[in-house]
C-alpha positions in Angstrom: 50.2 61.6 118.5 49.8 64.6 115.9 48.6 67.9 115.3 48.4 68.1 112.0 47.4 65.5 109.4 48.1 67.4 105.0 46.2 65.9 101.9 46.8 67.1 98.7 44.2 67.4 96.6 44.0 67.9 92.6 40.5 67.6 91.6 40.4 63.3 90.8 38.8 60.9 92.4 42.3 59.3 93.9 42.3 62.6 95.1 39.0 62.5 96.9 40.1 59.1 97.9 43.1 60.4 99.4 41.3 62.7 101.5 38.7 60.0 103.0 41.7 58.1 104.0 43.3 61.2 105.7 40.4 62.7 107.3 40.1 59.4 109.2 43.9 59.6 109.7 42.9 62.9 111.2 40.5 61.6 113.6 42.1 59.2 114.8 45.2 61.2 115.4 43.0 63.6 117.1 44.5 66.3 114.8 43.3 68.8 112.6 43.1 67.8 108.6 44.7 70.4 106.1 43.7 70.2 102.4 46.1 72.1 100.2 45.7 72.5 96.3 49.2 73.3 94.5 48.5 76.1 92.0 51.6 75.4 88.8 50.8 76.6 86.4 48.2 79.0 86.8 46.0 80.5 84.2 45.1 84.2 84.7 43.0 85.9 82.2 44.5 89.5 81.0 44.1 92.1 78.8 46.5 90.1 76.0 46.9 86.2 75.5 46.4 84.0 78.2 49.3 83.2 80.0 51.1 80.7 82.9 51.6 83.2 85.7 53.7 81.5 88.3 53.0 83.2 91.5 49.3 82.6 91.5 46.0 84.2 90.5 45.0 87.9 91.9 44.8 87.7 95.9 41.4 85.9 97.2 40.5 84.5 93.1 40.8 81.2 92.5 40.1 79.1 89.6 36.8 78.1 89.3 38.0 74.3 89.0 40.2 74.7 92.3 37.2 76.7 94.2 35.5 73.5 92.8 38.0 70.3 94.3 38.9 72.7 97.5 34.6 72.3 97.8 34.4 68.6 97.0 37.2 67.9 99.0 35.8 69.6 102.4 32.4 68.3 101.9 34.2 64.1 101.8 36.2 65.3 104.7 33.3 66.7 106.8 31.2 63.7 106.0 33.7 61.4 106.8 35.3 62.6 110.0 32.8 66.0 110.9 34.5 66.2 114.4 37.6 67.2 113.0 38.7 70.6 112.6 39.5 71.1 108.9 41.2 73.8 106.9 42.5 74.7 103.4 44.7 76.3 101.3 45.9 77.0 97.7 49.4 77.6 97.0 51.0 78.9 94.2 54.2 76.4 93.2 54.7 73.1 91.8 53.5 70.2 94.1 56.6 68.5 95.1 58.1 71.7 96.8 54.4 72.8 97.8 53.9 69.1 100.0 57.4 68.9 100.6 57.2 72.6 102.5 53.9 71.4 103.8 55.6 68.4 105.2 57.1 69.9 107.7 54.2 70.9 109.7 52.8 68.2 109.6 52.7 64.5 111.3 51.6 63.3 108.0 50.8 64.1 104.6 48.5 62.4 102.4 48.1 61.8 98.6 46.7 59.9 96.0 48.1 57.3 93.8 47.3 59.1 90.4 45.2 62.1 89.7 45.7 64.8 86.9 49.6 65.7 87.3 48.9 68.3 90.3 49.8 66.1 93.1 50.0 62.6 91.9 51.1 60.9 88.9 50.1 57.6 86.8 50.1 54.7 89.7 53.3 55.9 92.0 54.0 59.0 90.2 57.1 61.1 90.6 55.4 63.3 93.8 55.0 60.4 95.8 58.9 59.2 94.8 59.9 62.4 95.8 57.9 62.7 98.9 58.6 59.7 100.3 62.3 60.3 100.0 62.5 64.3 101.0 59.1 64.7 102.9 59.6 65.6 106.9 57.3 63.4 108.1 55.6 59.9 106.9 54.1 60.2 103.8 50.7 57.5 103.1 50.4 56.9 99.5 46.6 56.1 99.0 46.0 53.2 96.2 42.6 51.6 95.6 40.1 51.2 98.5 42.4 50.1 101.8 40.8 48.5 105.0 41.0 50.8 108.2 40.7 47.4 110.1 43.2 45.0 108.4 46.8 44.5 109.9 50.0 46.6 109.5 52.2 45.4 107.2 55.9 46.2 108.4 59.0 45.4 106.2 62.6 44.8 108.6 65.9 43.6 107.8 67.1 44.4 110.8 69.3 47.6 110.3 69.2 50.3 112.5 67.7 53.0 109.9 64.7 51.2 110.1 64.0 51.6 113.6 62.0 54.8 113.2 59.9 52.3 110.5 59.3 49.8 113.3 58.1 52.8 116.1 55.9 54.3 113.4 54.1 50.6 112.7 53.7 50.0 116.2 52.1 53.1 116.9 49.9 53.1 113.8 48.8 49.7 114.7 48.1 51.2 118.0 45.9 53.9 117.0 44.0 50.9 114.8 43.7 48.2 117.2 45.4 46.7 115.0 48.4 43.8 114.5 51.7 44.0 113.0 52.6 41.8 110.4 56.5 42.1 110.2 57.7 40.9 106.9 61.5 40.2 106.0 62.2 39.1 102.7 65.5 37.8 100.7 67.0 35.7 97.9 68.6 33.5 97.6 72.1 35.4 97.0 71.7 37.3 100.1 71.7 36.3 103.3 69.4 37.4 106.2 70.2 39.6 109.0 69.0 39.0 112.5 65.4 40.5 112.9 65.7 43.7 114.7 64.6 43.1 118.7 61.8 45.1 118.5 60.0 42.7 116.4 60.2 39.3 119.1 56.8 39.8 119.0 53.5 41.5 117.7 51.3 44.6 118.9 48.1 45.0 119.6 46.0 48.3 120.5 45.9 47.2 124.1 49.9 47.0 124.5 49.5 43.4 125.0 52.0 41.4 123.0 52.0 37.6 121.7 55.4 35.5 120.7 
């Protein structure tokens, strides 16, 4: 699985969280870790007032508060997964067309829950809404503190769009060692479709399966 793992980074500590959880991602997808910082607006000193200056600061100057998450960022990635070959990148635009173009390099991109308005917003802002429903590949929102070792949830109703959902948790769960914990949910108004076959039975990281 994967080549390429994308966190977006903004400065705030769901930020940093976001790329401890990808850096792991990264290692255990054997892939390299990419942590981008969306540059909208940008603040460029001039000879008159200060203005927003949409395509980006001078070539090779950044902020001093983006040289400064960019820095913070690498060192938590380094320290959490050192093996893995990390890069970075600022990019001038707004953050829902800079991840959603990152997107599609990537096997998956990572964000935070809530941060300052560059990447995330307050709890599931409006870049992780968007990502999640233009994004190229899967999108992990990170919220609080989750556990690497606990199972993988999985929501079915047994249509055929979620059959790429079902691959993805059984390969995630996989790379984790891992169960699945398939969860299909209704009211009382609605009645329940047949569980998708796929999901007779649970994973775990050795391919072994139990009823």
């Amino acid at each position: 699985m994967g080549n390429l793992v994308v966190v977006g980074v903004d400065g705030s500590p769901s930020g940093l969280a976001a790329v401890e959880v990808a850096a792991r991602e990264a290692r255990w997808r054997r892939a390299g870790l990419r942590v981008v910082y969306a540059l909208w607006p940008v603040i460029t000193p001039g000879p008159g007032p200060t203005a927003a200056a949409p395509f980006g600061p001078p070539e090779g100057v950044l902020p001093d508060e983006v040289e400064s998450a960019l820095t913070d960022a690498l060192h938590r990635a380094a320290s959490v997964a050192p093996q893995v070959e990390i890069t970075h990148d600022a990019v001038a635009g707004e953050a829902l067309t800079v991840l959603e173009a990152q997107s599609r390099d990537a096997d998956l991109v990572v964000i935070g829950s809530r941060g300052r308005g560059g990447f995330v917003g307050m709890l599931l802002g409006s870049t992780a809404v968007y990502l999640t429903a233009h994004g190229h590949c899967p999108v992990m929102v990170v919220r609080g503190e989750p556990d690497a070792s606990g199972p993988i949830v999985l929501g079915v109703d047994g249509a055929r769009a979620g059959e790429e959902a079902v691959d993805f948790a059984f390969a995630e769960a996989a790379l984790r060692g891992a169960e699945i914990v398939a969860l299909h949910a209704w009211t009382p108004d609605n009645v329940p479709l047949p569980l998708a076959p796929q999901l007779g039975a649970c994973a775990h990281a050795d391919g072994r399966t139990r009823p």
